[in-house]
N, C-alpha and C positions, 0 to 999 in steps of 0.2 A: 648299808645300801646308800644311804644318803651321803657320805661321803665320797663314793662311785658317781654319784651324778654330778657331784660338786666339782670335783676332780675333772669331769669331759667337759662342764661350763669351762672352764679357766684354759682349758686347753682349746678349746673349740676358739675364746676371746682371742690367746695370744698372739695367732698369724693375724691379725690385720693390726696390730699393732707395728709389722714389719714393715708394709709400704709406706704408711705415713711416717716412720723415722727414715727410712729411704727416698721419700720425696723430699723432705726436712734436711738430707744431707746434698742431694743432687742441688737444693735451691741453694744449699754454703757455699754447694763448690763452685756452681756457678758466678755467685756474688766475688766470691773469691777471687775466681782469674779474670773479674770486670775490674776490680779494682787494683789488680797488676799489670794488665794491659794499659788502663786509663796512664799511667805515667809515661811509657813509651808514645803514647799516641801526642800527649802535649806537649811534648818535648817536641814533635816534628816540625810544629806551626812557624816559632820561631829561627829555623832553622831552616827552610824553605828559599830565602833570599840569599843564602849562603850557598846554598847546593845547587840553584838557578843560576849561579855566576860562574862556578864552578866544571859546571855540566855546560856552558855557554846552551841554555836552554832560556828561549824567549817566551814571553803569554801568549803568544798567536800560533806556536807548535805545541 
């Protein structure tokens, strides 16, 4: 019998062991595509006075 109780403890623990590895991966992935976006995004800055000439687009439109 005691092994029947032990056995529903362990199982009863294991699901919420599932969100926190599931919040733990949602927060990778999100780090993840922060830090693949971040290169596209710095690369615009200096490139901005090139596309402006380009685009014959002035600061005042």
């Amino acid at each position: 019998m005691a092994n029947v109780i032990s056995d529903t403890e362990n199982v009863a623990s294991a699901p919420s062991a599932i969100p926190i590895m599931r919040r733990g991966l949602v927060i990778a992935g999100i780090l993840l595509i922060a830090a693949n976006l971040r290169a596209s995004i710095t690369v615009v800055g200096p490139l901005l006075g090139e596309v402006r000439t380009d685009l014959d687009i002035s600061s005042t439109t």
